[in-house]
Structures are given as structure tokens and as C-alpha cells.
N, C-alpha and C positions, 0 to 999 in steps of 0.2 A: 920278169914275169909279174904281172897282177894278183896282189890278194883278192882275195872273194870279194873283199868288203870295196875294192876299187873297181871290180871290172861290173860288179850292183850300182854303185854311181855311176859308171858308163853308161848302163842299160839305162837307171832310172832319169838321164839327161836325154836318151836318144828318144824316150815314148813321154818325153815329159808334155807334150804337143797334145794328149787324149788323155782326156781324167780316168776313163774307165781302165784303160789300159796303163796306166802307171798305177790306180789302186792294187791292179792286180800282177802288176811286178814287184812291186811295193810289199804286199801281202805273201808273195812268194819268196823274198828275198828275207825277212822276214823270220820264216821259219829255218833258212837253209845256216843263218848264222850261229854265234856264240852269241849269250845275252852282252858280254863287252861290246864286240861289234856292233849287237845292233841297239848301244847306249850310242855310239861313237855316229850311227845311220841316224838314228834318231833328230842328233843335234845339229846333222850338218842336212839332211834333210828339210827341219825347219830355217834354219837360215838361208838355203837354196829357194823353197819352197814355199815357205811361211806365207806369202801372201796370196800366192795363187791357190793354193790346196791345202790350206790349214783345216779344214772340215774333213779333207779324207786321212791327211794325218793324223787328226783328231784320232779317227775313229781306226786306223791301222796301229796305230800305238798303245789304244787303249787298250786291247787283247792281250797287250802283252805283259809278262808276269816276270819281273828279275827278280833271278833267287840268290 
């Protein structure tokens, strides 16, 4: 069975094709985690991602507050 945090990189690889639509799985997935997870989304995001959506990563990560 998939962790949350594995079957979110599924989804964010399968819409990674539309900026709008991976912000906002991106943004959804996001709120659904633990702040671990989404330290663990965060880094593997930008190394997936980094070059093509560093501006919406920029700004989906910035909202986010680890406590």
C-alpha cells in the first residue's frame, strides 16, 4: 500500500504536464500532510521540479509554517 506522501508524488508526476494544475495539487497536498512529510515533499519536489516550477514552488512553500 502507498503512503500519502507516495501516492502525492504519483499524482504531482501525472499533472506535472499543466502549471496551474500541479500548483494546485501541489497546494492541496500540502495541507493534507504532517509538517515531516511535507519537509520530505518539499526537497524531493525541488529536485524533481526545481527547474521547471521553482516560482510556484517558491510561492507553495512559502505559506508554509513548520512548527
Amino acid at each position: 500500500m502507498l503512503s500519502m506522501l507516495e501516492y502525492i508524488k504519483t499524482i504531482l508526476q501525472k499533472v506535472s504536464f499543466d502549471k496551474a494544475l500541479f500548483e494546485k495539487e501541489l497546494a492541496k497536498a500540502i495541507q493534507m500532510l504532517i509538517p515531516d512529510e511535507v519537509k520530505q515533499l518539499k526537497r524531493w519536489c525541488y529536485a524533481q521540479f526545481g527547474k521547471v516550477y521553482r516560482a510556484v514552488l517558491n510561492r507553495c512553500f512559502a505559506r508554509v509554517r513548520f512548527t
